[in-house]
C-alpha positions as CSV (number, residue, x, y, z in Angstrom):
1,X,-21.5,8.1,-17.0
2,X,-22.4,4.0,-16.6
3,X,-26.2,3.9,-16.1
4,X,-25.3,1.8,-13.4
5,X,-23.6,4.5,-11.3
6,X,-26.4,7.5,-12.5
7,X,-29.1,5.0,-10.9
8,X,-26.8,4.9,-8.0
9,X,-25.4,8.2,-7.0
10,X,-28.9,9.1,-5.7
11,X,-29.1,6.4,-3.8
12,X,-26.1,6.7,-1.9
13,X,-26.3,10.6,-1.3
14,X,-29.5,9.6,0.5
15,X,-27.4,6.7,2.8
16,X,-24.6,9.8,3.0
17,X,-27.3,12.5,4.1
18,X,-29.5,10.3,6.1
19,X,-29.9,11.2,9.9
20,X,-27.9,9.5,12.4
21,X,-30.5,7.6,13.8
22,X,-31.7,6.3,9.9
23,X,-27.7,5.1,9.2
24,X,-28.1,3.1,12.5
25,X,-31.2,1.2,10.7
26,X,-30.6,-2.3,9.0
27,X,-32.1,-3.9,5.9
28,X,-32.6,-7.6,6.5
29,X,-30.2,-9.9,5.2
30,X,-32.9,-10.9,2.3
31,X,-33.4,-7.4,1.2
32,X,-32.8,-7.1,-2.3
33,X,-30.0,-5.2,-3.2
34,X,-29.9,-5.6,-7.3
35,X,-30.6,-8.5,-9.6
36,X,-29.9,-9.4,-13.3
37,X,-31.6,-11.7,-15.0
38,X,-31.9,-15.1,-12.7
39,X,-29.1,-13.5,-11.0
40,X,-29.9,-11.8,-7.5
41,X,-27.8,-10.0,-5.2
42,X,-29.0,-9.5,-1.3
43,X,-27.7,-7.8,1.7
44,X,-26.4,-10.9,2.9
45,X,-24.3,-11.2,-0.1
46,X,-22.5,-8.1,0.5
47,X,-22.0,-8.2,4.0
48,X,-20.5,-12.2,3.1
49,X,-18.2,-10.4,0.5
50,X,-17.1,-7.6,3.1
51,X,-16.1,-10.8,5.7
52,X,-12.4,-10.7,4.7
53,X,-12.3,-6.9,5.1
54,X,-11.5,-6.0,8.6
55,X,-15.0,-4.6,10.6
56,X,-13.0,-0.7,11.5
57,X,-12.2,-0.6,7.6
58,X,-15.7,-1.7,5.9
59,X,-17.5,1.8,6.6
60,X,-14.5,3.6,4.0
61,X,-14.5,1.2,1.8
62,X,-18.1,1.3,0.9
63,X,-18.3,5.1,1.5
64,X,-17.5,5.3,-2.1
65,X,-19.8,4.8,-5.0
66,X,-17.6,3.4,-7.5
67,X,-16.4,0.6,-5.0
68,X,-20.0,-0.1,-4.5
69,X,-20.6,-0.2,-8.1
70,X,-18.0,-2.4,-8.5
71,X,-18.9,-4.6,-5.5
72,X,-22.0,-5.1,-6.9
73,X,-21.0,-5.9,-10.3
74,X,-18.7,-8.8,-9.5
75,X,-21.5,-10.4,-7.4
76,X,-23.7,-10.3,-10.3
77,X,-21.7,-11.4,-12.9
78,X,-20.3,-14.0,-10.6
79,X,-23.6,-15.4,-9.6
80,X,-24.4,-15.2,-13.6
81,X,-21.5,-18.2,-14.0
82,X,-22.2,-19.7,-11.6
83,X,-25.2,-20.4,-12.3
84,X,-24.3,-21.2,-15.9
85,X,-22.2,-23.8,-14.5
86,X,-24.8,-25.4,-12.3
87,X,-26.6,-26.0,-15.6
88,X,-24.0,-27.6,-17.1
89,X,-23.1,-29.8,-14.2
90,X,-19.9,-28.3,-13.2
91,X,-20.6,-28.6,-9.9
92,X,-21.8,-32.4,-9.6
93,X,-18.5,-34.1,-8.7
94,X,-16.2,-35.0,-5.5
95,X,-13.5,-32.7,-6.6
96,X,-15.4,-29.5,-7.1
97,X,-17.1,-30.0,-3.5
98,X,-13.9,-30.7,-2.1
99,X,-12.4,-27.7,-3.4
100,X,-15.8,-25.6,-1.8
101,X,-14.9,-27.7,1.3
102,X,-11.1,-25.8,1.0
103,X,-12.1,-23.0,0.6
104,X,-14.5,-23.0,3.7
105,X,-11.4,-24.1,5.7
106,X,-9.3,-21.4,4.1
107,X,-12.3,-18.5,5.3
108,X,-12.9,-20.5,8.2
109,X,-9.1,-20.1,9.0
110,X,-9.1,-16.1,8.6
111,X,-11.9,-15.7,10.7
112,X,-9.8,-17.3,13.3
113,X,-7.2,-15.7,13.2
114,X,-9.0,-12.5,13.2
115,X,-11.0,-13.3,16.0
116,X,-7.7,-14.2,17.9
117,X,-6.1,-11.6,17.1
118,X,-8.7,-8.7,18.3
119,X,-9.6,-11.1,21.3
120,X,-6.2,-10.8,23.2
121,X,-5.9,-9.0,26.1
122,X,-2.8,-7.1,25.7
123,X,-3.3,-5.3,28.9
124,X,-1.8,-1.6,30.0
125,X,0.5,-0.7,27.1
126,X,0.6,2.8,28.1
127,X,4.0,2.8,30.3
128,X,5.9,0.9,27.6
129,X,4.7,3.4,25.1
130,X,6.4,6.4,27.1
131,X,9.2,4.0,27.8
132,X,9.6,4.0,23.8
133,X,9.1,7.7,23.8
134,X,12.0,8.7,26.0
135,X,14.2,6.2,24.5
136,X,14.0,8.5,21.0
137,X,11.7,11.6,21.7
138,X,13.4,12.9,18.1
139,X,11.4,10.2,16.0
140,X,8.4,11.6,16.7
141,X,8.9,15.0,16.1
142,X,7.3,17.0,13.1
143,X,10.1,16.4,10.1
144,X,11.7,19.7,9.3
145,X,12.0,20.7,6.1
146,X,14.6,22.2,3.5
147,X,13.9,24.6,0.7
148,X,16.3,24.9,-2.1
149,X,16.9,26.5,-5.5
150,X,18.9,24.1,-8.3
151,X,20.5,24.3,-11.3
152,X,20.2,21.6,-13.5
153,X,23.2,21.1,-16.3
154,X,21.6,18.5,-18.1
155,X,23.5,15.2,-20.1
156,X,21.0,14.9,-22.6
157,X,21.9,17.8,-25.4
158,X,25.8,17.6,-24.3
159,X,28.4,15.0,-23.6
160,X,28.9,13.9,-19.7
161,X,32.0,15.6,-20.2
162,X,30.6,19.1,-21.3
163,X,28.0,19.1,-18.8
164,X,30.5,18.4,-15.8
165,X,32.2,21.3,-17.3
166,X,29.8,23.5,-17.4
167,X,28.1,22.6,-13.6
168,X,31.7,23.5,-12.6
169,X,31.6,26.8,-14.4
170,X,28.2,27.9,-12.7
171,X,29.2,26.2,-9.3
172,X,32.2,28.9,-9.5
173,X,30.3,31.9,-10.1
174,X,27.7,30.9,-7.5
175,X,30.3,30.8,-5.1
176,X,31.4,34.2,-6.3
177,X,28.8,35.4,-5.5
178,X,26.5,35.7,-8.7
179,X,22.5,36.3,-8.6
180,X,21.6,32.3,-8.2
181,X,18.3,33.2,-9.8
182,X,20.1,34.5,-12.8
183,X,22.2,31.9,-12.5
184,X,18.6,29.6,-12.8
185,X,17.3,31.5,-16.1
186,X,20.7,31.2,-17.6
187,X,21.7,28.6,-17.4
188,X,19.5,26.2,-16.0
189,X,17.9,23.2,-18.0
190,X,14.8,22.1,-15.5
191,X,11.9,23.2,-17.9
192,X,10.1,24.0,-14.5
193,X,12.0,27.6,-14.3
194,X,10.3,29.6,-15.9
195,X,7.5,29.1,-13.0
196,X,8.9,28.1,-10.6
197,X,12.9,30.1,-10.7
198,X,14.8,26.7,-9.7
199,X,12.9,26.3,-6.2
200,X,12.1,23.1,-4.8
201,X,10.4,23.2,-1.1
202,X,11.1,20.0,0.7
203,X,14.1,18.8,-1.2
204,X,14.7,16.2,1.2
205,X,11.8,13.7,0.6
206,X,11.9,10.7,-0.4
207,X,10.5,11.6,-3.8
208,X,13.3,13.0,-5.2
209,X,16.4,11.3,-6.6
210,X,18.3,10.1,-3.5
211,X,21.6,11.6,-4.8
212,X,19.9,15.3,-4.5
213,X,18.2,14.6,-1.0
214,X,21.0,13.5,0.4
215,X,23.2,16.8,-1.2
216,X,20.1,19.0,0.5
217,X,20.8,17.1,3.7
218,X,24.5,18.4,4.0
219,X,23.8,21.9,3.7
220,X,23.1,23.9,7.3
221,X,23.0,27.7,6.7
222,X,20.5,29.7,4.1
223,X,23.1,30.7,1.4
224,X,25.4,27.8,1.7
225,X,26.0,26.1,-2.1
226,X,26.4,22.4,-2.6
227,X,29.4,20.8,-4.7
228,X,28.5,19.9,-8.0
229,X,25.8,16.9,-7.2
230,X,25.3,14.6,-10.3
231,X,21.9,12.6,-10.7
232,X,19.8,10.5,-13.4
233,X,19.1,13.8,-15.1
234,X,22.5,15.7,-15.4
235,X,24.3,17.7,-12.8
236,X,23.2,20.2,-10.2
237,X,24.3,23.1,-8.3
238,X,21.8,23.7,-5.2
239,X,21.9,25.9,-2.4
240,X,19.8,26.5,0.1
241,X,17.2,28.8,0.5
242,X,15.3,27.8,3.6
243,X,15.7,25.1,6.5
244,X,12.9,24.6,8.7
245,X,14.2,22.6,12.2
246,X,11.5,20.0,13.5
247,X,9.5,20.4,15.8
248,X,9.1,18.7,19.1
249,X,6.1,16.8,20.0
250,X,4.9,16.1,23.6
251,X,4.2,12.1,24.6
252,X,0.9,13.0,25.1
253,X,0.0,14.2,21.2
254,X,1.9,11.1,19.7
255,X,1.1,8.7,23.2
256,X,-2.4,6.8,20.2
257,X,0.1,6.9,17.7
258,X,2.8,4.7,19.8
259,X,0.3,2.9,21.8
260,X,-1.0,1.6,17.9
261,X,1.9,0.9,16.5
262,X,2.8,-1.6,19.6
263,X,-0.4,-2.8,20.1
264,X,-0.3,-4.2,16.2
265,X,3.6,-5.6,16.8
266,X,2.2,-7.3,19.9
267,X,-0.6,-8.4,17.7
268,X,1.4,-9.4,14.8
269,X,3.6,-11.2,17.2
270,X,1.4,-13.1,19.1
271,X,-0.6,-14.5,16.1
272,X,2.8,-15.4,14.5
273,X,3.4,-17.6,17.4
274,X,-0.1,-19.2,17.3
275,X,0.6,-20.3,14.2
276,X,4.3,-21.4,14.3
277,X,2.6,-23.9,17.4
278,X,0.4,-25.1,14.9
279,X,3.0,-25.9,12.5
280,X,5.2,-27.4,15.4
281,X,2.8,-30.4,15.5
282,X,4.8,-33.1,14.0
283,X,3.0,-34.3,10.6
284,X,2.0,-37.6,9.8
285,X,2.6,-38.1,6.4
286,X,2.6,-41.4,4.2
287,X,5.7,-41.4,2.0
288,X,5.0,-43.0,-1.1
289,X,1.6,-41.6,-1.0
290,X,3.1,-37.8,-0.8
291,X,6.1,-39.2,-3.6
292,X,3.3,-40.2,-5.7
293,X,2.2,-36.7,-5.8
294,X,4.6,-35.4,-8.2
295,X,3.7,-37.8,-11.2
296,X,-0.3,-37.6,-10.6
297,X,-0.6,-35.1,-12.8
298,X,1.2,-35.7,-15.7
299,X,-0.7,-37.2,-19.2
300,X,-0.2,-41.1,-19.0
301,X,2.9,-41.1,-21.7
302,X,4.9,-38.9,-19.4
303,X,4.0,-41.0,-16.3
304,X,5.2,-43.8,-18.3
305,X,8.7,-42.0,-19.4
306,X,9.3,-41.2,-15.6
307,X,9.3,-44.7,-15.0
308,X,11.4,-46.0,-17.4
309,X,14.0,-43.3,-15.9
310,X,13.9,-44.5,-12.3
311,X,14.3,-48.0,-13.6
312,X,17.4,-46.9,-15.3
């Protein structure tokens, strides 16, 4: 393990262990949190670095000792440049405290539109949240679910032809009525069957090849066998073992979940049009000045070779 995270750990089981009333106390923003040669990192560093992370999302991400590490590590090293570059000047020019100046703007900026965004008053949502409800009570039921054993007839140790063939000679006997888990150890070749007899639970997700989902969607009653379904890895004979309906689910244990989800639209929506007012100011620009822009760049030869081609 890094030295760096055995000198931790401890640390932060304390912080994780710590009475209520302790994880409520505050180091000062010059506290000392770790240095490195000239290189020092305070609490006020980290909670600067945490500013772009939203405030309901900074307890998680530091509940974690790696991120902390790493946290921590960046801010060192970084200061370590830095000041490496203030040695050699790097920092003594227009440009460079320009480019600071941009990036305040660009923080600055966030902040706003942060502040905006958890400043509205969206009012009562409540109502339009069970309109949304009773409009499509189904979307917010608990998923059912689909349990299946397969076949797989695979393309990779036979031609596309012989394994079509073959899929079509096991889809007939299943049909006729043949032991499907026989079926499986015969002829299957999913190297899963020796554990697991062919059965997938929740063949519908959206993990699995769309091809098979959507074969597992078509079958209704336990026993019923698909056609022959063909996928990236072969073909398949399926049928179903299990199918578990969904369940219904009240307004009132889903009413947070739909009440969040429009809250954020509204959100989303109303900061989008803040902005797009913003951008409806008409700009001022100067021509020739923003033309000049595309040459200011280039080494002095090519400048000159531009030239020559608009003169042409």
């Amino acid at each position: 393990m890094h030295t760096f995270v055995r000198m931790l750990l401890p640390a932060v089981a304390l912080i994780l262990f710590a009475s209520s009333a302790n994880a409520q106390d505050k180091y000062p923003p010059e506290t000392v949190v770790a240095k490195r040669g000239d290189a020092v990192v305070t609490m006020l560093d980290v909670d600067a670095a945490l500013l772009g992370v939203p405030a309901r999302l900074r307890a998680n991400v530091m509940n974690n000792p790696k991120r902390i590490e790493e946290l921590i590590e960046g801010l060192l090293i970084n200061q370590q440049l830095a000041l490496e570059g203030q040695e050699l000047g790097l920092d003594d020019n227009a440009v460079f405290q320009q480019a600071v100046a941009l990036q305040r703007y660009r923080m600055l900026g966030e902040q706003r539109l942060i502040a905006y965004r958890t400043s509205m008053d969206l009012g009562d949502v409540e109502e339009l949240a069970r309109e949304r409800y009773m409009v499509n009570p189904d979307a917010y039921a608990i998923p059912g679910s689909a349990s299946v054993r397969h076949i797989l007839v695979d393309t990779k140790s036979r031609s596309e032809e012989d394994a079509l063939e073959l899929a079509k000679e096991v889809h007939a006997k299943a049909v006729a009525g043949s032991d499907f888990v026989v079926l499986v150890k015969e002829y299957s070749d999913d190297p899963s069957k020796e554990s697991n007899e062919g059965l997938i639970p929740n063949a519908e997700s959206d993990g699995l090849d769309p091809a098979f989902a959507a074969a597992v969607k078509d079958l209704k009653t336990t026993g019923e066998i698909s056609r022959v379904v063909k996928t990236q890895f072969g073909y398949h004979v399926i049928v179903l073992v299990q199918r578990m309906p969904s369940k219904p689910r009240s307004f009132d244990q889903v009413k947070e979940k739909i009440i969040g989800e429009l809250e954020g639209t509204m959100r989303d929506a109303r900061v989008q049009e803040h902005v797009d007012s913003l951008k409806g100011i008409e700009i001022e620009a100067v021509p020739e000045v923003v033309a000049s822009l595309r040459t200011r760049y280039l080494p002095e030869s090519e400048v000159q070779a531009v030239g020559d081609k608009s003169g042409n």
